[in-house]
matplotlib code that plots the C-alpha trace (Angstrom):
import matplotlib.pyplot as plt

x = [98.5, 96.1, 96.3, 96.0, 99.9, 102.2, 105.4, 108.1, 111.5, 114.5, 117.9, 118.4, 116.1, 112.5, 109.6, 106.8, 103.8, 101.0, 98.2, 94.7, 95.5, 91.8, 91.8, 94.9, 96.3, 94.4, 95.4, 92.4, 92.9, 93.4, 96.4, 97.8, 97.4, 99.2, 102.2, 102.8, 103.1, 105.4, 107.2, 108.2, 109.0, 111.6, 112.7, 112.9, 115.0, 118.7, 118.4, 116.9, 119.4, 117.2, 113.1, 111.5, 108.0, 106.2, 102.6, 100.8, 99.4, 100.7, 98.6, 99.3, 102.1, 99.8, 96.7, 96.7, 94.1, 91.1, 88.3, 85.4, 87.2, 87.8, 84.1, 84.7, 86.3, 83.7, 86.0, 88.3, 90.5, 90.9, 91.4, 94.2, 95.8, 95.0, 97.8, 99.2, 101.0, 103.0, 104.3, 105.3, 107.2, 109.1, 109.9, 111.6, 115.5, 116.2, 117.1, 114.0, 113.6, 110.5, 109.7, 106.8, 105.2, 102.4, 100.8, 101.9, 99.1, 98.3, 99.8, 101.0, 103.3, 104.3, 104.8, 107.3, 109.2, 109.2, 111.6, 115.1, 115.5, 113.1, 113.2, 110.4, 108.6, 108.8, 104.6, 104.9, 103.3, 103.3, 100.5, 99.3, 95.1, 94.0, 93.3, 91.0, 89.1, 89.5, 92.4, 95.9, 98.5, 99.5, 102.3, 105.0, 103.8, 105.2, 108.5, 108.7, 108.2, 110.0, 113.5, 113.3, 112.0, 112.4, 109.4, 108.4, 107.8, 106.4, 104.1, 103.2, 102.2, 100.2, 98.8, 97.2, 97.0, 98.3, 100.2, 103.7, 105.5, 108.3, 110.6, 109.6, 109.8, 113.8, 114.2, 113.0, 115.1, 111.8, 113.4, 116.8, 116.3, 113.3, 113.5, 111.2, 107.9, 110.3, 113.6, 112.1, 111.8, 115.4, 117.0, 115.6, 116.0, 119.9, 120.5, 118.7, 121.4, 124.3, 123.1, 122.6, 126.1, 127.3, 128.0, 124.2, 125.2, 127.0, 124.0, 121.1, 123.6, 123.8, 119.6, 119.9, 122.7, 120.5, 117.1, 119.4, 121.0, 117.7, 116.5, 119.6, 121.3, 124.6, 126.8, 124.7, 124.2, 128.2, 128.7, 126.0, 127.5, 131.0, 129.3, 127.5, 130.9, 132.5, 129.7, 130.3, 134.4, 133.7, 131.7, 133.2, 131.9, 134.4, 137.4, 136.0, 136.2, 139.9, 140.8, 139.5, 141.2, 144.3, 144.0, 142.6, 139.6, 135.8, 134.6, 132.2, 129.7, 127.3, 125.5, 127.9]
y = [109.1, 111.8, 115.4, 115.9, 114.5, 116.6, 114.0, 115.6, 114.9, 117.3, 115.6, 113.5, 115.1, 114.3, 116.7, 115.5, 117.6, 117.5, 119.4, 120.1, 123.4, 124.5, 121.4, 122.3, 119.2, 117.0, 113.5, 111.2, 107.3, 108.1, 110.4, 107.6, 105.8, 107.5, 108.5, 104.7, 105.0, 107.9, 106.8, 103.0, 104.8, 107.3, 103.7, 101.6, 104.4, 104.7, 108.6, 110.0, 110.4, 112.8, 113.7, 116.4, 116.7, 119.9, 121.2, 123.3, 126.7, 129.4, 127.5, 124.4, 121.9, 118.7, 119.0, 115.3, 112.8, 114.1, 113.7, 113.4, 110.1, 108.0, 107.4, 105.3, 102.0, 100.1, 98.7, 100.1, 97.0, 98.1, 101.5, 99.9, 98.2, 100.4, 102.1, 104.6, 107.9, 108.1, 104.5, 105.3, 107.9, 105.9, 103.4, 105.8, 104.3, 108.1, 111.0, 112.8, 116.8, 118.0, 121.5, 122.8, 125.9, 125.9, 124.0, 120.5, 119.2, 115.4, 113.0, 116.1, 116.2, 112.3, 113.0, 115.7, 113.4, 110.6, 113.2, 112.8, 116.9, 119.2, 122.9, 125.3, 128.3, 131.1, 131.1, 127.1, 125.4, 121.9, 120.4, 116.8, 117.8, 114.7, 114.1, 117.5, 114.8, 111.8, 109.9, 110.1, 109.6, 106.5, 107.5, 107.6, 110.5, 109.9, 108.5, 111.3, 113.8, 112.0, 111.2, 115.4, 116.9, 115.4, 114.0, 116.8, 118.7, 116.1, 114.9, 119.2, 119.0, 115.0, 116.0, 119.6, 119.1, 122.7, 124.7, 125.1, 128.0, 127.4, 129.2, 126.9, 124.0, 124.8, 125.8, 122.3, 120.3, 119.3, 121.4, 122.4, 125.6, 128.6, 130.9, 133.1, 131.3, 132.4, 131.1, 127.8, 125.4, 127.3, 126.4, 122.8, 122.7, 123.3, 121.3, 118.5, 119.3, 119.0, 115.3, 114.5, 115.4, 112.9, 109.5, 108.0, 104.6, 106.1, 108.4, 106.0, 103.7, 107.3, 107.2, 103.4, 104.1, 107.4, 105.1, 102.7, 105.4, 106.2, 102.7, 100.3, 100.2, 102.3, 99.2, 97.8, 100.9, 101.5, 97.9, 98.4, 101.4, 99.2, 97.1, 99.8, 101.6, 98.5, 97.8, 101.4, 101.2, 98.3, 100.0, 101.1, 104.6, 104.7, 103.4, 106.4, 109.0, 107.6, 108.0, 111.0, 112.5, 111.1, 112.7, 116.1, 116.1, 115.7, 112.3, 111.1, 108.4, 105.8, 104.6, 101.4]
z = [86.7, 87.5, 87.0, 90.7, 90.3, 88.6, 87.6, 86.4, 84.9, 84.5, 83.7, 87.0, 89.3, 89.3, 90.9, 91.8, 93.0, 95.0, 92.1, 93.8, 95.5, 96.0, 98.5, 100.0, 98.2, 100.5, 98.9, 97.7, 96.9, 92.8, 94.2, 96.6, 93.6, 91.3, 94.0, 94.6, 90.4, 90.6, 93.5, 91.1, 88.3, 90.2, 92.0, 88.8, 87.1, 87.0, 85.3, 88.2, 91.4, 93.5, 94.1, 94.9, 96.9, 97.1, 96.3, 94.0, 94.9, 97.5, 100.6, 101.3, 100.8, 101.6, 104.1, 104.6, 103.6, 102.2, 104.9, 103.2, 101.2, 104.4, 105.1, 101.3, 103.5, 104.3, 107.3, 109.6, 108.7, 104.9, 105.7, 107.2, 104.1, 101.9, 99.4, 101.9, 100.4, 103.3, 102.8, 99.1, 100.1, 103.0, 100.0, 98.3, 97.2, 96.1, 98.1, 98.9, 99.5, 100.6, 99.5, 102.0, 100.4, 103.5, 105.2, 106.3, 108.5, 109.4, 106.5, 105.1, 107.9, 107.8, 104.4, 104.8, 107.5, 104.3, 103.0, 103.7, 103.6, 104.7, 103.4, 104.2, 102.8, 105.4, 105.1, 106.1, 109.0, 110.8, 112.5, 113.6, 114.1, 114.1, 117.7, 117.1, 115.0, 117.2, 116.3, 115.5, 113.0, 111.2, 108.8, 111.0, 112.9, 116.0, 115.3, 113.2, 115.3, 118.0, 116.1, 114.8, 117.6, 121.2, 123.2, 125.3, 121.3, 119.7, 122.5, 122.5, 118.6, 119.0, 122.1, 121.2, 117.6, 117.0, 114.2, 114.9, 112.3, 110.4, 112.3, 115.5, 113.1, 112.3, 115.8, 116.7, 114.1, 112.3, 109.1, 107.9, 106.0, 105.7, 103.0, 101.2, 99.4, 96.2, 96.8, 97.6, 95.0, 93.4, 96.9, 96.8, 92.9, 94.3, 96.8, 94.4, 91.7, 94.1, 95.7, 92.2, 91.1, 93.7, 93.1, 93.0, 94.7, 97.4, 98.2, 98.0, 100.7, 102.3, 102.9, 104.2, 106.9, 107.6, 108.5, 110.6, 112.5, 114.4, 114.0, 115.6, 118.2, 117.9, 118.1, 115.1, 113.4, 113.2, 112.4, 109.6, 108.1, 108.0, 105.4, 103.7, 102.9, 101.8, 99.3, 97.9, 98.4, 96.0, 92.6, 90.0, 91.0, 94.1, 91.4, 89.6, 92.3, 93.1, 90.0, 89.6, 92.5, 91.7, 87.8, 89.8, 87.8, 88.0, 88.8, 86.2, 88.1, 86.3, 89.2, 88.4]

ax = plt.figure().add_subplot(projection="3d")
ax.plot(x, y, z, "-o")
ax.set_aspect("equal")
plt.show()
């Protein structure tokens, strides 16, 4: 780890946060590095049941790679494999929240849309600027954008390279909540706890039908979800949550 990485965990929910704040959290290689470490760990662990993404500071939730680092690749082609925050988040098995205290600009923003749940600070703001530097995304910026927003919005945000608010973000579908800069973390701190009370198999299954819902067909997608819920109908979390139900008590789930 580096202390630009802040990996936290609290009973079954594990934070982990963005830490260079007078950079706007703009991500450098060690910090790829250490979120593909943080991103195993949460994977590889059968305490924690929900993560948390936000960034340190009042300004900025992630500012996206940090430019002055990408001149380091001596080709364009290993700039192109290289360890890829964006793609750590994506491999995620957890349910993700991202917390954006500010701004999300460039991988910032693809690393939002990793998230499964976005929730915003009212002070937040989107924005893909790299075509203001001469290129564009390559974190999932457009399928991103596209599956939240529509194509006429995305193409408005890729095209210009412009801010968008937070308000115009939830208006869009590109969040589901704003609240004060305050409230934040409690409210994602919340709705963490409550996914986390759920039964853990069940919701990691939940993230998988969720990614083949915008990625299959719908015949496929529907026939997927049929297996998905069989494979849950059959843990011994489900005979939990029957039984349970039928006692008229709280279900207690082992991720079994």
């Amino acid at each position: 780890m580096t202390e630009e990485i802040i990996f936290e965990v609290d009973g079954a929910i594990a934070t982990i946060t963005l830490n260079r704040p007078a950079k706007l959290n703009a991500v450098t290689p060690e910090m790829a590095d250490a979120i593909v470490e943080a991103v195993r760990e949460c994977n590889d662990s059968d305490a924690i049941r929900c993560v948390i993404l936000t960034g340190a500071g009042e300004r900025a939730f992630c500012a996206g790679s940090d430019i002055r680092e990408l001149d380091t690749y001596e080709t364009p082609w290993q700039f192109r494999n290289r360890p890829d925050y964006c793609d750590a988040f994506h491999a995620l098995l957890k349910p993700t929240i991202a917390a954006v205290n500010g701004y999300a600009f460039g991988g910032g923003l693809e690393t939002a849309m990793a998230c499964d749940i976005r929730i915003a600070a009212a002070n937040a703001q989107f924005a893909a600027p790299e075509i203001k530097l001469g290129w564009i995304g390559g974190g999932g910026m457009a399928a991103g954008l596209v599956h939240s927003m529509g194509m006429s919005n995305a193409a408005l945000m890729i095209m210009t390279g412009d801010p968008i608010s937070a308000e115009k973000a939830l208006s869009w579908g590109l969040v589901s909540e704003v609240v004060s800069s305050e409230e934040l973390l409690p409210r994602a701190r919340a709705v963490a706890e409550t996914i986390a009370s759920r039964a853990p198999i069940a919701a990691e299954t939940a993230k998988l039908n969720l990614k083949a819902a915008v990625s299959m067909p719908h015949d496929k997608a529907v026939e997927y979800e049929r297996d998905l819920q069989t494979i849950c109908f059959a843990t011994e979390d489900a005979r939990e949550g029957r039984q349970a139900f039928k006692e008229k008590r709280s279900p207690v789930f082992r991720r079994r």
